[in-house]
C-alpha positions in Angstrom: 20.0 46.0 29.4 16.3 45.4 27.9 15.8 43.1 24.9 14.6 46.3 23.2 18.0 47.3 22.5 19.3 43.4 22.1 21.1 43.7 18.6 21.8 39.4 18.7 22.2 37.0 20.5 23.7 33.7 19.1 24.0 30.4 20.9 27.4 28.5 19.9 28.9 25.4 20.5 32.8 25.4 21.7 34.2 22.4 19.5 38.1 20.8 19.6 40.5 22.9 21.4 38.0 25.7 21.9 37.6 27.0 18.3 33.7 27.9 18.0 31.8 29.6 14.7 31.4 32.7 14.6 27.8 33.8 13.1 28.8 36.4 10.3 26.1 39.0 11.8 28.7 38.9 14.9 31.9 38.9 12.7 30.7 41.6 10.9 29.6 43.9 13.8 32.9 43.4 15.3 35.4 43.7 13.0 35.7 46.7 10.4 34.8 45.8 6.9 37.5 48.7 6.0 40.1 46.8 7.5 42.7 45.2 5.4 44.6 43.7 8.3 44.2 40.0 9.3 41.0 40.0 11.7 41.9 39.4 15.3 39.2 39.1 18.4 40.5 40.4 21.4 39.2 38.8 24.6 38.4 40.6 28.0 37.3 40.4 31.3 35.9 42.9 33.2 36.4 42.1 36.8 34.1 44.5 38.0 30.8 43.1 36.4 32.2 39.5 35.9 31.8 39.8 32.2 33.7 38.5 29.3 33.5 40.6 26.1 35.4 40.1 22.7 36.3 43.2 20.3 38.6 44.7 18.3 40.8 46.0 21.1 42.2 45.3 24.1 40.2 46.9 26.9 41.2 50.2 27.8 40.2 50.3 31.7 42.6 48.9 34.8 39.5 46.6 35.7 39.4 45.1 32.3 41.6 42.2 32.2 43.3 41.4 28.4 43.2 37.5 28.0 44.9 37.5 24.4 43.9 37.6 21.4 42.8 35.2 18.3 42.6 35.2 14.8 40.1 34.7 12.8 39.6 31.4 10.6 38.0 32.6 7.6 37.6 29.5 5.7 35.7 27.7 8.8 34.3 31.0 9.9 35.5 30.6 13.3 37.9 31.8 16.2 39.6 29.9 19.4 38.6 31.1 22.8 41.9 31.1 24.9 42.6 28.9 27.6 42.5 31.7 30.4 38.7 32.7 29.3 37.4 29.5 29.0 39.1 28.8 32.6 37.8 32.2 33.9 34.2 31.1 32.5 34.4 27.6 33.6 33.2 25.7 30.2 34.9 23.5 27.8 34.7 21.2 24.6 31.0 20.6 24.4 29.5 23.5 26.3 27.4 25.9 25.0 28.4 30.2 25.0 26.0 33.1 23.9 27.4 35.8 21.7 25.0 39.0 22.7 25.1 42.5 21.8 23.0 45.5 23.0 22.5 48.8 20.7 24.2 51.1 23.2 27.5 49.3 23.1 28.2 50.6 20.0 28.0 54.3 22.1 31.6 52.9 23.7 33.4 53.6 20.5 34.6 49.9 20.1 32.0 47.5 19.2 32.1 44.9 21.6 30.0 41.3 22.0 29.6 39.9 25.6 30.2 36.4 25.6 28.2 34.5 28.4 27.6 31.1 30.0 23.7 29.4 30.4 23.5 30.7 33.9 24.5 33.9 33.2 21.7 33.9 30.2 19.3 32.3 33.0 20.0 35.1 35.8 19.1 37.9 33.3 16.5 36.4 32.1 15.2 35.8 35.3 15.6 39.2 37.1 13.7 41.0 34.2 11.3 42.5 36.5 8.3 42.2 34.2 9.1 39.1 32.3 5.7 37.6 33.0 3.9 40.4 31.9 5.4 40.7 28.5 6.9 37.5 27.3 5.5 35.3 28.8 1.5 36.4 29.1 1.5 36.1 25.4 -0.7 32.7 24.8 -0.8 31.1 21.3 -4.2 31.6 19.7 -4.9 28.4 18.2 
């Protein structure tokens, strides 16, 4: 995954009993504006990659693990992670997740967000092999 193709990435806080706010750019990409059914996120884990992704469906693969699913709280804007991913993930009240998104997820047929810890954010950032040469060589002119 590049940060060409990066649609968002969100940093969010998880609050009292898990519940955390869901930026509308991420609500929106995920759930289907057509939809007249109560908005559900359904949460995965895909043992393979070590990766936890919310959707609209369950995951369809026998290495995808189906944690549950949670409703959307429209007048908070917000949604619970379960117990099971935030065990999985190893983070509670307090700690900080990133909602990302890359442009060929949507290619999967089910739009999907991964939801990742700091050091998972750190170890991609740090094993993009040119980081140095495009982020970081930029200086500020002042």
């Amino acid at each position: 995954m590049s940060a060409d193709g990066l649609r968002f990435l969100y940093q969010v806080e998880l609050k009292s009993k898990l519940y955390f706010h869901i930026p509308e750019k991420v609500h929106s990409y995920i759930q289907s504006d057509d939809s007249n059914q109560e908005a559900k996120y359904h949460w995965n884990y895909d043992e393979e990659s070590r990766m936890m992704m919310i959707s609209v469906h369950s995951g369809r693969e026998e290495r995808s693990e189906w944690l549950g699913a949670t409703r959307w709280d429209s007048s908070g804007s917000r949604i619970k992670m379960p117990k099971e991913a935030a065990a999985i993930m190893d983070v509670e009240q307090g700690d900080c997740i990133y909602l990302l998104t890359h442009d060929d997820m949507k290619k999967a047929g089910t739009p999907s967000v991964f939801v990742w810890d700091f050091d998972r954010i750190e170890r991609a950032l740090l094993s993009v092999p040119s980081m140095e040469d495009t982020v970081f060589s930029r200086l500020p002119n002042f």
